[in-house]
C-alpha positions in Angstrom: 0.0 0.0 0.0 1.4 3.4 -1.0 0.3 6.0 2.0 0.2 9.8 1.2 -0.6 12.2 3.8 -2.9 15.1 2.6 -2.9 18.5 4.5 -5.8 19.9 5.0 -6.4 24.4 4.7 -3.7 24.6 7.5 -3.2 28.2 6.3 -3.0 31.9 8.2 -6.7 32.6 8.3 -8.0 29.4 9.6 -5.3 29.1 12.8 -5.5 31.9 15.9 -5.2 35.6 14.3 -6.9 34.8 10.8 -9.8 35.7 10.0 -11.5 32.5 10.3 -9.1 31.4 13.3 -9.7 27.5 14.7 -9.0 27.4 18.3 -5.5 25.3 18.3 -4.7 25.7 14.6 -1.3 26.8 15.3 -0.7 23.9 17.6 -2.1 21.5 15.3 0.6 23.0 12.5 3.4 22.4 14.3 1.9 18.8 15.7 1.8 18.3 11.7 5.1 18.9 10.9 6.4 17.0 13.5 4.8 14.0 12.2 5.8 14.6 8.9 9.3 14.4 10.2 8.8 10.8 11.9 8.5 9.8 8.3 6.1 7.2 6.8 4.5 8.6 4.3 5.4 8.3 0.2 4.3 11.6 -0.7 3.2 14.8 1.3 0.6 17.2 -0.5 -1.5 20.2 1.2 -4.7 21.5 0.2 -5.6 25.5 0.9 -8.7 27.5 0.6 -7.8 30.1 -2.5 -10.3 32.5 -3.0 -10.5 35.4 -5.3 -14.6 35.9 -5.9 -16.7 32.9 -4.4 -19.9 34.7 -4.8 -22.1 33.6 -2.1 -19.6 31.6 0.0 -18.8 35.5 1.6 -21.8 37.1 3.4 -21.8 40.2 5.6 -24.3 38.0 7.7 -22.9 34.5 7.4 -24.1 32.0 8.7 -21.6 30.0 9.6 -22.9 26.4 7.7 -22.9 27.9 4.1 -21.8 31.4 4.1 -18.9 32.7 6.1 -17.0 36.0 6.4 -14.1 37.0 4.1 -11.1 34.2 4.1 -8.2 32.9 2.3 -8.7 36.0 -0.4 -5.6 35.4 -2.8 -2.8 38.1 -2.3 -4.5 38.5 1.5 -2.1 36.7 3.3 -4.7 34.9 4.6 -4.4 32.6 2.1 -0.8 31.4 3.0 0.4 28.1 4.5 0.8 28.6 8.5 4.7 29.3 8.9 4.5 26.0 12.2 3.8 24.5 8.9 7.1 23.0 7.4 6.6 23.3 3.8 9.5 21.3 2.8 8.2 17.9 2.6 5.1 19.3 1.1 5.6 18.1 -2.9 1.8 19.8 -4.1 -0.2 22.1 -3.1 -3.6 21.8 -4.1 -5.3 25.3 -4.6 -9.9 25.4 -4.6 -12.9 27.7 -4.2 -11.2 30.8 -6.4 -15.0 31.4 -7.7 -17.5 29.5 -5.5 -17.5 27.3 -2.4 -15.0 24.5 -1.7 -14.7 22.0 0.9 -13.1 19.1 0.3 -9.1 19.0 -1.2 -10.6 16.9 -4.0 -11.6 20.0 -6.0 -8.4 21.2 -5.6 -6.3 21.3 -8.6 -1.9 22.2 -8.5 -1.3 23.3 -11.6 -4.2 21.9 -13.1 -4.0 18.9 -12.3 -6.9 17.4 -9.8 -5.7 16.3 -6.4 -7.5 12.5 -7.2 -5.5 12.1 -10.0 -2.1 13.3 -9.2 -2.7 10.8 -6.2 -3.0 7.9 -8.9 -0.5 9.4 -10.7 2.0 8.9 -7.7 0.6 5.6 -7.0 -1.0 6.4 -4.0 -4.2 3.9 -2.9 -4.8 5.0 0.8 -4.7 8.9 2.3 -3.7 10.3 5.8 -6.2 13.6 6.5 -4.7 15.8 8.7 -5.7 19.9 9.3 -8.3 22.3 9.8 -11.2 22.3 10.1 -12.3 18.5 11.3 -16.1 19.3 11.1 -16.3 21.1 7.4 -13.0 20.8 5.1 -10.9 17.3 6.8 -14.4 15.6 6.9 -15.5 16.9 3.2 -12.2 15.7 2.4 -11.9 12.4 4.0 -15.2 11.4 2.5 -14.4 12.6 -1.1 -11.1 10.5 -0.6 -13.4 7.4 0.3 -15.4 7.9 -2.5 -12.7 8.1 -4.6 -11.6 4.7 -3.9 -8.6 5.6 -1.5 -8.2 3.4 2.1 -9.0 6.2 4.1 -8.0 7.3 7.8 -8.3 10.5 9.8 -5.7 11.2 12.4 -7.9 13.2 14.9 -5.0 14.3 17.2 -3.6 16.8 13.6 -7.3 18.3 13.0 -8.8 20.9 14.7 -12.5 21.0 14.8 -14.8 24.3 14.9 -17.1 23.5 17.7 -18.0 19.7 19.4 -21.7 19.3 17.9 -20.6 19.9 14.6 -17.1 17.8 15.1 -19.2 14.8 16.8 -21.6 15.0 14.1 -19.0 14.6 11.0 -16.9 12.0 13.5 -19.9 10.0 13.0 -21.0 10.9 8.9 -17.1 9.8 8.6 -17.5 6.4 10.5 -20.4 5.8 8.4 -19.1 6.3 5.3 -16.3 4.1 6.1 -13.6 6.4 7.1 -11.0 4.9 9.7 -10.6 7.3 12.6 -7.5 7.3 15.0 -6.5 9.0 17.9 -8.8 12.1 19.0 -9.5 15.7 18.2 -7.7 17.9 20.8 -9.7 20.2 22.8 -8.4 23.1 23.5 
């Protein structure tokens, strides 16, 4: 079995300062790299939101399930990967949502090629998710990577998740869909 590890939006805005900041997104950068560093893994790729106009995905009222304030605008700095993220292993990055919502890594594309296939390209049959947020981009991403065919585990301890309801409830859509789950989310 060939093992990647995909990185999920572990980028400025989403970790404590941004604009969208996760409670323990900085921690869970740095937790990342160090596990990157144990080894393990044939190829390392990250994912980032990368938006110039997503229409409706911005609201001055979001709501906070399908609209959201401004985040991860190109040229921002928002956009960028955390620095507690080591970049050097990473061998893709995997850009979505320039014009309209995107959750899951899978409609990501580096340049131009879609994150599924450059996994099949590699080799790759089975996917590490790691990154922010566990209850809307890792579990959008995790179950894309299912669907896709790819043996499929989330390592809870390198996500961090929004809020608890909304973490317990995509814990359990993951289980369901066949999703292997290790370790647990950290609360911070």
């Amino acid at each position: 079995m060939t093992r990647a590890l995909v990185v999920v939006d572990v980028q400025n805005d989403f970790c404590e300062g941004g604009r969208l900041a996760v409670a323990g997104g900085a921690a869970v950068a740095a937790a990342i790299s160090a596990h990157v560093h144990a080894g393990g893994y044939a190829h390392v790729v990250a994912t980032r939101d990368h938006h110039v106009d997503p229409g409706g995905h911005f609201a001055e009222q979001p709501d906070f399930l399908e609209t959201w304030p401004a985040h991860c605008v190109v040229g921002s700095g928002g956009e960028q990967l955390h620095p507690a993220l080591d970049r050097d292993p990473i061998e893709a990055v995997f850009d979505k949502g320039e014009h309209a919502a995107a959750y899951s890594g899978f409609e990501g594309r580096a340049g131009g090629t879609p994150l599924a296939d450059w996994l099949r390209g590699h080799g790759v049959d089975a996917v590490d998710v790691v990154g922010i947020a566990t209850d809307h981009c890792v579990r959008a991403t995790a179950l894309d990577a299912v669907a896709a065919g790819f043996a499929t585990r989330v390592l809870l301890h390198l996500t961090a998740g929004v809020a608890e309801a909304s973490t317990e409830a995509a814990l359990e859509q993951l289980r369901t869909a066949g999703v292997e789950l290790e370790g647990e989310v950290p609360r911070p």
